[in-house]
N, C-alpha and C positions, 0 to 999 in steps of 0.2 A: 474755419479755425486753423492757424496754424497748429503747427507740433507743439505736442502739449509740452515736451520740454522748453520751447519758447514761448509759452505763454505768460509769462510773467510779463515779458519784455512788450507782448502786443499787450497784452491790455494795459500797460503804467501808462501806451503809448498813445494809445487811442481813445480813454476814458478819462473824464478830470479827476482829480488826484479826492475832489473831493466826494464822488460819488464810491471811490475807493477806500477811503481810511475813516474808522471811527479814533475816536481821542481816547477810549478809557484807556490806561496804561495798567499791563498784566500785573497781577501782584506777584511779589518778588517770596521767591525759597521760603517757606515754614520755617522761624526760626525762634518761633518760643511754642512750648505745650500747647494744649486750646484741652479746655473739659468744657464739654456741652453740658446740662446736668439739667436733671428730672424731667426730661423729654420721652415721647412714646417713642420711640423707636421701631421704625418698620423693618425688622433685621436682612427679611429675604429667606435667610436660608435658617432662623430661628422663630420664627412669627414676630407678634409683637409683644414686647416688651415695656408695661410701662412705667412711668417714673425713675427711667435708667440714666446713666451720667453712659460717656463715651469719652476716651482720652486719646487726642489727635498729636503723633509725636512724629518728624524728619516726614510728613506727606504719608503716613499710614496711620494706620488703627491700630493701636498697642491695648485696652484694653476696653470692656463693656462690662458695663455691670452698674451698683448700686454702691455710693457716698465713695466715687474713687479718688483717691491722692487727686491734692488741686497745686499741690507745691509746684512752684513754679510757672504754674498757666498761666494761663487767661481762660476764666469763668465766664461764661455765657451761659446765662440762666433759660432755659426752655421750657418753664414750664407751662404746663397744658398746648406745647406744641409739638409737631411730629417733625421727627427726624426721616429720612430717607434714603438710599444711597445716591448717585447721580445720575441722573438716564443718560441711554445711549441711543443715539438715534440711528438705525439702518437704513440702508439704500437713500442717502441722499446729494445734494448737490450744494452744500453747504460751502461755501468761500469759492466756488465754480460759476456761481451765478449771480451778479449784482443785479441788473435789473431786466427783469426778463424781456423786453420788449426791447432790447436794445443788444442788437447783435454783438456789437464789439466787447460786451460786459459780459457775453455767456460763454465761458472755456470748460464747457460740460462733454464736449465729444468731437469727433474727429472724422475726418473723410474716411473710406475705405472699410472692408468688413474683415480685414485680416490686422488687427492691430497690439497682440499681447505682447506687445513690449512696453504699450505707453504706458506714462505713471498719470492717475489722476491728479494724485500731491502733487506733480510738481507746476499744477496751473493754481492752485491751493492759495488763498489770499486771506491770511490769519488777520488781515485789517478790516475784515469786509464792514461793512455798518448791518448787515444781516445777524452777525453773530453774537451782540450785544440784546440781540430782540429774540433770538433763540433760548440762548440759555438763563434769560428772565423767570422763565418753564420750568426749568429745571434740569434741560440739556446741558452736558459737558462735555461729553462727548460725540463726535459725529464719525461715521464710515463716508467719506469721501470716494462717489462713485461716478464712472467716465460711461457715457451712455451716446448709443448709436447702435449700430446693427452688427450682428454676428461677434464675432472677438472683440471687443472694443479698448482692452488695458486691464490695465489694475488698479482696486482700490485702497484705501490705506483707512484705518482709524487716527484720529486728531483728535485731540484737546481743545475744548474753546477759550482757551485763554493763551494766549501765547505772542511771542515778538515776532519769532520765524517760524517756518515751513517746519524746521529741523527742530525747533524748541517741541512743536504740536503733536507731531510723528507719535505713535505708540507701537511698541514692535507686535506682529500676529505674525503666521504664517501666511504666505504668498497668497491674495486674493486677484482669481482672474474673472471677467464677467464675459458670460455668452447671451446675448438678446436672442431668443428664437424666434423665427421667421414668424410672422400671421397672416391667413388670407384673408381674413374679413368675411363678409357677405359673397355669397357668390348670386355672380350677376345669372338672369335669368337667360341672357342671350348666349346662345350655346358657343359660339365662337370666343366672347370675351371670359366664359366660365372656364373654358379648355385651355387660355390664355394664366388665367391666373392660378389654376391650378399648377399648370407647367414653370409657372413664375415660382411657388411655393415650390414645387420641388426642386427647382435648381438653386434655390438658395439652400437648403438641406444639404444638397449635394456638394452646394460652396463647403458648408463646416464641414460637412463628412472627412472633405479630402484636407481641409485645412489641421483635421484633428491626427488624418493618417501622416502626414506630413512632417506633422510635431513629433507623431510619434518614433517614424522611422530617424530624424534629428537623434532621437533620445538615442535608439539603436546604436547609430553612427557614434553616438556622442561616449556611449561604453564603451566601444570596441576600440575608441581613439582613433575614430574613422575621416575624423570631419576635416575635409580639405578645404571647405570656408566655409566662416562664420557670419550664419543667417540672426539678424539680432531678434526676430519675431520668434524661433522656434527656441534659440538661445535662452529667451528670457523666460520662454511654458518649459523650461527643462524642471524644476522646484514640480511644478503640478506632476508631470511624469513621475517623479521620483517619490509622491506621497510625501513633500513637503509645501503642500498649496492645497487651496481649494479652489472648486471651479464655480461658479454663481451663477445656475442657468436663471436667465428670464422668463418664463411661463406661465400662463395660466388656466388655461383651458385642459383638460384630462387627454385632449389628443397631443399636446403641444408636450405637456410633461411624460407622456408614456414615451412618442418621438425620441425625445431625449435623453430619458432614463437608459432606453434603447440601443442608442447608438453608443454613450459614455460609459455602461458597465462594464464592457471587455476594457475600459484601461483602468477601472478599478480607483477613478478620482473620487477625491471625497467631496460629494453634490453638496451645494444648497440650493431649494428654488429659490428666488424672489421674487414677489406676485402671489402666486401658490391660491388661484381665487377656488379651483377645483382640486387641490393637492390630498383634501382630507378623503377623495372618490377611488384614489389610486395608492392609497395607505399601505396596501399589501407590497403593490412593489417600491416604493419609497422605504417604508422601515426593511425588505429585505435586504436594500446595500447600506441600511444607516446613514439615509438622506435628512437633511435638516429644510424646514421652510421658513424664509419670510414672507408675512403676511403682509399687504401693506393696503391693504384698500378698503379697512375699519371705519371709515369715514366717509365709502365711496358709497353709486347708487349698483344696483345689481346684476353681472352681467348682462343676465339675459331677461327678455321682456316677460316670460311668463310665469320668474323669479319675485316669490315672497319678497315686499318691498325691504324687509329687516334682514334678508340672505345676508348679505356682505360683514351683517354686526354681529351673526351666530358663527360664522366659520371661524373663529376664535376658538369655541367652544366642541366645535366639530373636530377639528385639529388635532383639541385635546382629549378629545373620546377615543380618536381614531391611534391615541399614544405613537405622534407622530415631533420629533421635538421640534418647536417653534418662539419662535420671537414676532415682536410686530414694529414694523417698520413702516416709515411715512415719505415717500417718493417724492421730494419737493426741496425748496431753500429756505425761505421765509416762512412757508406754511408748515418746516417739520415741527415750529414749536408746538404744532397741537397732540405731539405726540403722547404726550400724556393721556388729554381729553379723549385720544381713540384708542388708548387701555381701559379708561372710565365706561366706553362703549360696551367695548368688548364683555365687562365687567355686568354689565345692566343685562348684558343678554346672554348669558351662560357660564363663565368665568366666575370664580370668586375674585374678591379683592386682591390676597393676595396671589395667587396667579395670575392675573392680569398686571401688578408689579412687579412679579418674577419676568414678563413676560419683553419689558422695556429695561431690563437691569440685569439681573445673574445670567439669565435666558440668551440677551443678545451678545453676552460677555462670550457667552461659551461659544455660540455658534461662528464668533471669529476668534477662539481658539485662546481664551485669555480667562487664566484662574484668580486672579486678584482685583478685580473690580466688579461692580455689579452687584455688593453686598454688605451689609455693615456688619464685621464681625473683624476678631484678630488678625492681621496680616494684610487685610486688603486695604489697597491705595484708599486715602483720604479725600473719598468724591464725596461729598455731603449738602445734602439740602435740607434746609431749615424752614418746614410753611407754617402759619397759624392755623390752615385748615387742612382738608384730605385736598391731595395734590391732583387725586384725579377726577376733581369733581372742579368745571369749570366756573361754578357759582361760587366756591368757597377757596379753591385754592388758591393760595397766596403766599409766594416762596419769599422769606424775609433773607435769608441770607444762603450763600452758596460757595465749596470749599471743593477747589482742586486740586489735587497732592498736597490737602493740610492749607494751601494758599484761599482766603476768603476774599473774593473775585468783584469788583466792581460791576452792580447792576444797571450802574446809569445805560441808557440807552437812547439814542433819537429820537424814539415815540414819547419817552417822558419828557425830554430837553422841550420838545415842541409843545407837548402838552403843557408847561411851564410857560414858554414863552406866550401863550395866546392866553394864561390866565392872567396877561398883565396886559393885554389890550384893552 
């Protein structure tokens, strides 16, 4: 791949324009009322609520409650259906990846293991034909994330509806992502074992110095020291300064102590992402106020002598272990199931509604954002509209779908196709 800042320009250049753009055109600014009315309402941060009206005004939430003012609206009757707020999906590759088997369509990551300067957004392709088949689910939002080894960039949260890069954008605080090293298996032949191990610690020792590096930047960078400007350390100065987070990758209880380890004397504010054994290391995760994403609710167990349901209970271990978390689905295409691996989570420990909290106010917070992820006064106007519970793959069925107040076109290319073969 080239520089993720030019990627826009490889991939227009080297993929057909039409495995690039889908046609639904973004809906334009909210510019009359919208009342939902006599809908159950899944608030978030109030339970449920049912037979409640919602008044959607300028792309926010101005009031909830019961028979409120319709002057001026547009009435949309709901009733005997649930209202929602709009999930957000963590750790994914969303408008990064068209089709995965096809090199020149994937602008997910980059050469080199020292790279916190790249932007993931700016490879970000708000046309993808992926993102019409996403937020059918009930996704609106995605965390656009840059993957490869060691420092790999930044990521950004986007909007699924949108013309440009800069239309999609939602402002958080600086996200930087660190993959931690893994050794795998170790081979049984002593030579190739002494090999990999030494492999595993000189990548350790690549971050180590790559983090001493940044820091002593930071130093220089107070003192009005810096006699040139490094754009890699330049751009982790926000993390220094406790205006960033840092997103380690890990999962194993060796990989996350490692790294709790090394990152506490600079005092960043951690997330894992992965977090498959985060709930075993509880103690030292909640002592600096570490957040997890979980992301492998859907996956088989790490290890082989692992209860076959392990992966669908750490949801629920997480939240015994009062460690805060969200749950996040590592993929493009496949993040719409993110709902269906809340429903998981939900079956095997989790109640409903935190298992909603958990894809909504939950993922809100943990990128540092108090207006979304909830249906209540003040926060943005992300709403979805099912006839059934959304996290139930048998009955969910999102009939309509409202980002900042705008009600979003759901056509999609699996239905366009679906349509055209019912007329062969």
């Amino acid at each position: 791949m080239r520089h993720l800042t030019q990627i826009m320009a490889v991939g227009l250049g080297l993929v057909s324009s039409s495995l690039l753009a889908h046609d639904m055109v973004p809906a334009k600014p909210q510019s009359q009322a919208i009342v939902i009315s006599n809908a159950r309402v899944h608030t978030v941060t109030d339970g449920v609520l049912a037979n409640t009206d919602i008044r959607l005004e300028a792309g926010k939430i101005v009031a909830v409650g019961t028979k409120l003012n319709a002057e001026n609206a547009l009435v949309i009757d709901a009733t005997g259906k649930h209202l929602y707020p709009g999930l957000i999906a963590l750790d994914t590759s969303i408008g990064l990846v068209e089709v995965e088997m096809m090199r020149p369509s994937n602008d997910s990551y980059e050469v080199g293991q020292s790279n916190p300067q790249l932007l993931a957004v700016s490879a970000f392709n708000p046309d993808s034909e992926i993102i019409p088949t996403v937020r059918v689910n009930g996704i609106t939002h995605a965390q656009v994330v840059p993957q490869g080894k060691a420092l790999t960039g930044q990521s950004a949260l986007v909007s699924l509806d949108s013309w440009t890069i800069e239309d999609a954008l939602v402002a958080t605080p600086k996200q930087f992502h660190l993959y931690w090293p893994t050794m795998g298996r170790l081979s049984h032949d002593d030579e190739k074992r002494k090999q990999q191990v030494e492999q595993y610690n000189q990548q350790r020792e690549a971050i180590k110095t790559a983090l001493q590096d940044g820091y002593r930047y930071y130093l220089a960078a107070n003192a009005n020291k810096i006699n040139k400007i490094d754009n890699r350390w330049q751009a982790m100065l926000p993390l220094y300064q406790g205006q960033g987070q840092l997103f380690v990758h890990a999962d194993s209880s060796e990989q996350i102590e490692q790294a709790v380890a090394m990152i506490t004397p600079y005092q960043f504010k951690l997330v894992i992402v992965g977090g498959y054994d985060a709930w075993r290391v509880a103690e030292q995760l909640n002592e600096i106020g570490a957040s997890v994403i979980y992301n492998h609710t859907l996956s088989l167990p790490m290890r082989k002598d692992e209860p076959t349901e392990m992966s669908f209970k750490v949801p629920k271990l997480l939240k015994q272990a009062g460690i805060p978390f969200a749950l996040g689905f590592s993929s493009d295409w496949n993040a719409r199931n993110l709902p269906f691996a809340a429903g998981q989570a939900a079956a095997y420990g989790l109640s409903q509604d935190e298992a909603l909290k958990s894809i909504t106010l939950d993922a809100a917070k943990i990128l540092g954002i108090d207006d979304m992820g909830a249906i209540a006064v003040g926060y943005k106007a992300n709403i979805l509209l099912s006839s059934g519970d959304m996290l139930d793959p048998l009955s969910s069925k999102i009939e309509a779908v409202f980002i900042d107040g705008r009600q979003i076109d759901l056509n999609n290319r699996q239905q366009q196709l679906y349509q055209k073969y019912l007329k062969r």
